[in-house]
C-alpha positions in Angstrom: 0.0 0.0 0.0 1.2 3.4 -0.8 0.1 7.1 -0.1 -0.8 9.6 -2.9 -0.3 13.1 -2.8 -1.6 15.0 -5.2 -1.3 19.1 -5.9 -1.8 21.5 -8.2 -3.8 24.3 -9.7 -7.6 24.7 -10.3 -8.5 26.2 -13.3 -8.7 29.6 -12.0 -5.0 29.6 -12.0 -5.2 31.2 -8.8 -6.2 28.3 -6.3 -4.1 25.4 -5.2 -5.3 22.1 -4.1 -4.0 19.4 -2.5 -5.5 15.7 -2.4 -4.4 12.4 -0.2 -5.5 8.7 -1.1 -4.4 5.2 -1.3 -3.0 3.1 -3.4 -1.3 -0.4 -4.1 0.8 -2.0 -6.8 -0.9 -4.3 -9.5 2.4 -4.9 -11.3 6.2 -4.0 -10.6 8.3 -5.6 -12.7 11.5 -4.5 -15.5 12.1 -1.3 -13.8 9.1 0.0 -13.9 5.7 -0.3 -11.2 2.0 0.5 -12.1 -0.3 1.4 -8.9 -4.1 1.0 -8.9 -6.4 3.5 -6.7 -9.8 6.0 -7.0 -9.9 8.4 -9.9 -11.4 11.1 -7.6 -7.7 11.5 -5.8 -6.4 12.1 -9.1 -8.6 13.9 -10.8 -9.6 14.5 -14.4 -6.9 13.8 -17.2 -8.3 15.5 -19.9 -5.7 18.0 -21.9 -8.4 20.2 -23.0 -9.3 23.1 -20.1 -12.8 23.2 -21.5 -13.1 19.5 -20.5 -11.3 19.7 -17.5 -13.1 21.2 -14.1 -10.3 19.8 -11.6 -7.1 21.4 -13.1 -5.4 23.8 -14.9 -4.6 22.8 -18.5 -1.4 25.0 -20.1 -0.1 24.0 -23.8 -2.0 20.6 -23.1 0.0 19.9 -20.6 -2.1 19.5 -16.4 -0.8 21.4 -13.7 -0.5 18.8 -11.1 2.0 16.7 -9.2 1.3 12.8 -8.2 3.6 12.3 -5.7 4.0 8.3 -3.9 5.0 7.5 -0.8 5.6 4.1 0.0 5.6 1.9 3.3 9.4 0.9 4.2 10.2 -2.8 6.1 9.5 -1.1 9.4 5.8 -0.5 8.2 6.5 3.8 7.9 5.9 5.3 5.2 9.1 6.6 3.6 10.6 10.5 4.0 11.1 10.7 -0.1 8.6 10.6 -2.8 8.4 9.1 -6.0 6.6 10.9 -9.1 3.8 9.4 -10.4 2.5 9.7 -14.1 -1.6 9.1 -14.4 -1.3 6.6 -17.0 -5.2 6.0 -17.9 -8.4 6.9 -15.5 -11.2 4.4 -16.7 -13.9 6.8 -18.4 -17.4 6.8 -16.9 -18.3 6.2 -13.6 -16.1 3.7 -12.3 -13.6 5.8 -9.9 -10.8 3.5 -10.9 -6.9 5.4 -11.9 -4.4 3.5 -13.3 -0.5 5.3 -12.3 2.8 4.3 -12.8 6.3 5.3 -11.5 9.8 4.6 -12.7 11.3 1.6 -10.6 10.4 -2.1 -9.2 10.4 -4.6 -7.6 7.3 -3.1 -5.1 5.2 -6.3 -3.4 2.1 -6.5 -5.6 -1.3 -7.2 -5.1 -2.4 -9.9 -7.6 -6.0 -9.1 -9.0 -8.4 -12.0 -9.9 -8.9 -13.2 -13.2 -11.5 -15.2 -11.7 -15.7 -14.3 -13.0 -16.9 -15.7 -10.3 -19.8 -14.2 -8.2 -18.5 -14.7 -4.4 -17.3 -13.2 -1.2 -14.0 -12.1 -0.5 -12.5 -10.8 2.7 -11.9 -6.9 2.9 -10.7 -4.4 4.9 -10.9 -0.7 4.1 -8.0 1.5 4.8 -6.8 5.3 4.4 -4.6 8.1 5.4 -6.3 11.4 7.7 -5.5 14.0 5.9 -1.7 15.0 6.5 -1.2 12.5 8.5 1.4 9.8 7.6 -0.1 6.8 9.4 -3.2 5.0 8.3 -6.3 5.9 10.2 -8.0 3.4 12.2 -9.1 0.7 9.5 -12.9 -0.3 9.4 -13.7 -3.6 10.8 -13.1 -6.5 8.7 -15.7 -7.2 6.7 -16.9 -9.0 3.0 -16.8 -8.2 -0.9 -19.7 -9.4 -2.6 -19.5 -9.5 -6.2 -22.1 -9.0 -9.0 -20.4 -8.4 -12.4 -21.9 -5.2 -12.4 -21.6 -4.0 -8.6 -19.7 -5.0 -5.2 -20.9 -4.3 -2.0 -19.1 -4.2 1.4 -20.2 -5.9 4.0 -19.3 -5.4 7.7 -20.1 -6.8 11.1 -19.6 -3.6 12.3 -22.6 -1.5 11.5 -24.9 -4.6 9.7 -25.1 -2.0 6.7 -23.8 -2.1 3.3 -21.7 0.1 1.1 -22.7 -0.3 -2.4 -20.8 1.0 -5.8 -21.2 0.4 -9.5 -18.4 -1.0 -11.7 -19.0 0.2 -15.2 
């Protein structure tokens, strides 16, 4: 798992954000790694300022930083960064971002290949904002898959949190 910092400029020019998420590896492999985590940390992509309401756009080129931290073997997240380059944001409304950063070997997560409809055990985690230690992770709880949907499951509150996979 990794943390993902993200700044830059709104499309005012004047304003500066800054964004914090998760992340993990999917690949990392021939010196280079490719990170999976939520499009809405990243923000848009597009080149074009007219199609872009997250960032400012100059000489098609997005004024913003992806910056990765990643967990060392004493389970801290390291003092240096890595840059990050978006490398594709799925279009529509899944709020999936594909990155990627020069260097490997990072531990990967594998993803199924399996189309199965089952459970699978879950646990949701994330930073507070500037804070360089993972909040106080949700209870354990289960995936439940539908092709189209997944829902999380958790002992915790009996409820469910549901989101669409398009």
């Amino acid at each position: 798992m990794v943390k993902i910092e993200v700044t830059g400029t709104k499309p005012d020019g004047k304003t500066t954000v800054s964004r914090v998420g998760t992340g993990f590896f999917i690949n990392s492999a021939n010196g280079y790694s490719l990170l999976l985590t939520a499009a809405h940390v990243i923000g848009s992509n597009e080149i074009s300022q007219s199609k872009n309401d997250d960032w400012l756009v100059e000489n098609g080129t997005i004024n913003r930083k992806i910056k990765i931290r990643v967990f060392n073997d004493h389970g801290t997240l390291d003092s240096g960064s890595l840059e990050a380059y978006s490398w594709n944001a799925l279009p529509g409304a899944a709020d999936i971002a594909v990155l990627s950063i020069d260097g490997a070997p990072y531990p990967t997560v594998p993803l199924t290949t399996e189309r199965d409809v089952g459970l699978r055990s879950a646990m949701l985690l994330g930073f507070l904002a500037q804070e360089d230690t993972l909040a106080k992770p949700l209870p354990t709880g289960k995936i439940e898959f539908d092709h189209t949907s997944f829902r999380y499951r958790s002992d915790f509150n009996r409820g469910t949190v549901k989101a669409a996979l398009h």
